[in-house]
Wavefront OBJ file of the C-alpha trace (Angstrom):
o trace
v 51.373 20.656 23.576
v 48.902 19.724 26.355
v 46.481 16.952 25.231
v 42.942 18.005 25.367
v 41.237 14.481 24.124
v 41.996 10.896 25.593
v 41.485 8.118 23.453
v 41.310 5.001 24.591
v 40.453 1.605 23.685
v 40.255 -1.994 25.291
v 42.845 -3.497 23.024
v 45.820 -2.370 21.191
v 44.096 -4.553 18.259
v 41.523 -1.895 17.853
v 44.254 0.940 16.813
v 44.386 0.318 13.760
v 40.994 1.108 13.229
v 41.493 4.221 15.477
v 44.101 5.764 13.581
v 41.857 7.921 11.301
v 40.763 9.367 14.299
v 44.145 10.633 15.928
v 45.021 11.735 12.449
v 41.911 14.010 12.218
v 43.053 15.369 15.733
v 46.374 15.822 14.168
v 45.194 17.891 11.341
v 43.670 20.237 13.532
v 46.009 20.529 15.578
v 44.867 18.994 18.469
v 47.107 16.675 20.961
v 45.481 13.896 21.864
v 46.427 11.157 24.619
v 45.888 7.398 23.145
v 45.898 4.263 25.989
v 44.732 0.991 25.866
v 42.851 0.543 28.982
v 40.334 -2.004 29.573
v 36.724 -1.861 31.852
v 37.724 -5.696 32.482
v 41.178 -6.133 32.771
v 42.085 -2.750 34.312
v 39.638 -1.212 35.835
v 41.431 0.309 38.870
v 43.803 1.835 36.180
v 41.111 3.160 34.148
v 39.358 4.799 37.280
v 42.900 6.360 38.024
v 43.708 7.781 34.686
v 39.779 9.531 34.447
v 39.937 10.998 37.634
v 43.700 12.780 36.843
v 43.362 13.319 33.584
v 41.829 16.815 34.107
v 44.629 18.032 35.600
v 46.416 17.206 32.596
v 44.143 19.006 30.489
v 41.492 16.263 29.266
v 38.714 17.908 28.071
v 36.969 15.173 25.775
v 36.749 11.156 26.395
v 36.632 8.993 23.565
v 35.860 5.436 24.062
v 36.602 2.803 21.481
v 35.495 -0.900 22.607
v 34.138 -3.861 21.103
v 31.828 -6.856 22.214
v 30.455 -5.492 25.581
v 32.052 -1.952 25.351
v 31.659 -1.310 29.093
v 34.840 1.177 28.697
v 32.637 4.615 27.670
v 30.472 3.352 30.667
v 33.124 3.302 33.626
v 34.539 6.200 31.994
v 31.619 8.530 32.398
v 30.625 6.986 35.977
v 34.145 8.727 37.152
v 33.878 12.101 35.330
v 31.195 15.113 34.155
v 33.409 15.389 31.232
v 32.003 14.655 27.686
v 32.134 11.045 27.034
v 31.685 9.553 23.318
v 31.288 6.154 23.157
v 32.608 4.032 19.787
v 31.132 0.555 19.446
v 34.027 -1.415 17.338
v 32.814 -4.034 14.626
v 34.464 -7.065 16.339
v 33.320 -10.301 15.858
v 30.950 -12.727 15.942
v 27.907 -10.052 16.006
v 29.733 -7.044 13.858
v 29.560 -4.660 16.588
v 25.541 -4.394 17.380
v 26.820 -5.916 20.914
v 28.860 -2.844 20.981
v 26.089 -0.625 19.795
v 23.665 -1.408 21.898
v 25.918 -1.969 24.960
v 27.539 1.832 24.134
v 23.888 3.230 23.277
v 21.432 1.694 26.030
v 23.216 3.949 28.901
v 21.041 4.101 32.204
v 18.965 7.785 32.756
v 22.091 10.325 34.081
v 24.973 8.295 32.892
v 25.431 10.138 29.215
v 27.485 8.414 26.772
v 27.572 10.068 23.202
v 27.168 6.969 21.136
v 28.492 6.960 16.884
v 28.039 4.505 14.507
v 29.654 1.545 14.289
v 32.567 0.840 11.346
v 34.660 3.650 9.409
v 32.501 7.068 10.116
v 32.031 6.002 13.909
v 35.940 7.057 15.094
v 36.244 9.735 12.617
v 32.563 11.754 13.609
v 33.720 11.110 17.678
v 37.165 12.857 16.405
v 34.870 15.728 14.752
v 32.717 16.126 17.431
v 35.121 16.027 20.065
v 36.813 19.124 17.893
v 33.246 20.643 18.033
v 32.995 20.568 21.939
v 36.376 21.714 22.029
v 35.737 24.516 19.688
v 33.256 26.203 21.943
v 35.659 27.914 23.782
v 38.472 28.054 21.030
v 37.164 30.032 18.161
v 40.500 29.744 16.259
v 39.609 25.944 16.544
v 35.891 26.550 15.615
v 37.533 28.530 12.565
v 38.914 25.410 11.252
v 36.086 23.237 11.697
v 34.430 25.896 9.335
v 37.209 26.299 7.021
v 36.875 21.954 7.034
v 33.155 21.750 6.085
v 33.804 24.167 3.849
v 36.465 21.772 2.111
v 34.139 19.137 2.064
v 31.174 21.263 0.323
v 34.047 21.708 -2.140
v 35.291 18.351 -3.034
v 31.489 17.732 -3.257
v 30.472 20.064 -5.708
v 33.928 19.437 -7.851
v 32.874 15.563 -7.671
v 29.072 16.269 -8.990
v 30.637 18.752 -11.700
v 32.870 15.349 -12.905
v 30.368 13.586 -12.991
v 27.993 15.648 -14.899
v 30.573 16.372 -17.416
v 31.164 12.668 -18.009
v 27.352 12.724 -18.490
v 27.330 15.134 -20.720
v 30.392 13.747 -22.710
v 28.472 10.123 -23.187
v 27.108 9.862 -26.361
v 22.910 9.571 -26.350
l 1 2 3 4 5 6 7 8 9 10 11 12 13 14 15 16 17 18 19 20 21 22 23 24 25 26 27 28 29 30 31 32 33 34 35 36 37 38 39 40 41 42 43 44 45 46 47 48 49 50 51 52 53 54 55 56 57 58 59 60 61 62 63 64 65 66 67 68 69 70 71 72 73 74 75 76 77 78 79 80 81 82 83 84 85 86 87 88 89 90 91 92 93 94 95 96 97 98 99 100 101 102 103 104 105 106 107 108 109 110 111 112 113 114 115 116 117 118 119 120 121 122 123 124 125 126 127 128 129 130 131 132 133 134 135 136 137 138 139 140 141 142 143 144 145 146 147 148 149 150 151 152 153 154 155 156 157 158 159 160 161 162 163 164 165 166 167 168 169 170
């Protein structure tokens, strides 16, 4: 299967963190291509691997970084593709360095920012299977079938609860 997402991060530390994230694009269905590749460190490498990585099918960027998160920046100077941008909680500032590195992009250099800590990886994953489902409706079929799922473990939850409600004595 053709990957249609790269994920990448500056530091192999940051995978664990990440892993929700490939296993949502698992779930659906959806090959994804995972590097560590750093602004910093390796930038030449990064600038080669955006450039090619439409011709391997790359659709979606997501960018995972921590402290100054330059990697969602370099990665949308070198491509028109869809760039999301995840600011990591690292140290000693929690990840608003991140944030507001990630978020405070210059006018024409878009960079889809999510939150930072455990929703931030997982909502890139689901939007990145939103773009993606614009032009796969079998794909866009799931993502309905999945919210769908969630209205119903929602709704079974509240009906717990209001039973355990009920049940308590006055």
């Amino acid at each position: 299967m053709t990957a249609r997402v790269a994920l990448l991060m500056g530091s192999d530390s940051d995978f664990e963190r990440l892993k929700p994230a490939v296993q949502i694009f698992q779930d659906f269905g959806v090959a994804v291509e995972v590097r560590v590749l750093s602004a910093h460190r390796t930038p030449d490498e990064v600038v080669r691997f955006v450039t090619e990585a439409p011709e391997r099918g790359i659709r979606v960027f997501l960018c995972a970084a921590g402290g100054a998160a330059h990697l969602a920046g370099v990665v949308t100077a070198h491509t028109t593709l869809p760039v999301l941008g995840i600011p990591l909680d690292n140290p000693p500032l929690g990840g608003l360095d991140a944030l507001l590195s990630t978020v405070q992009m210059p006018g024409g250099v878009p960079v889809a920012t999510f939150g930072v800590g455990r929703g931030g990886p997982d909502n890139a994953a689901l939007f990145a299977l939103r773009i993606l489902a614009l032009a796969d409706p079998a794909l866009a079929a799931q993502l309905e079938r999945f919210r769908g799922d969630q209205r119903d473990k929602v709704r079974k939850r509240d009906a717990a609860l209001q039973d355990a409600l009920r049940a308590r004595p006055a």
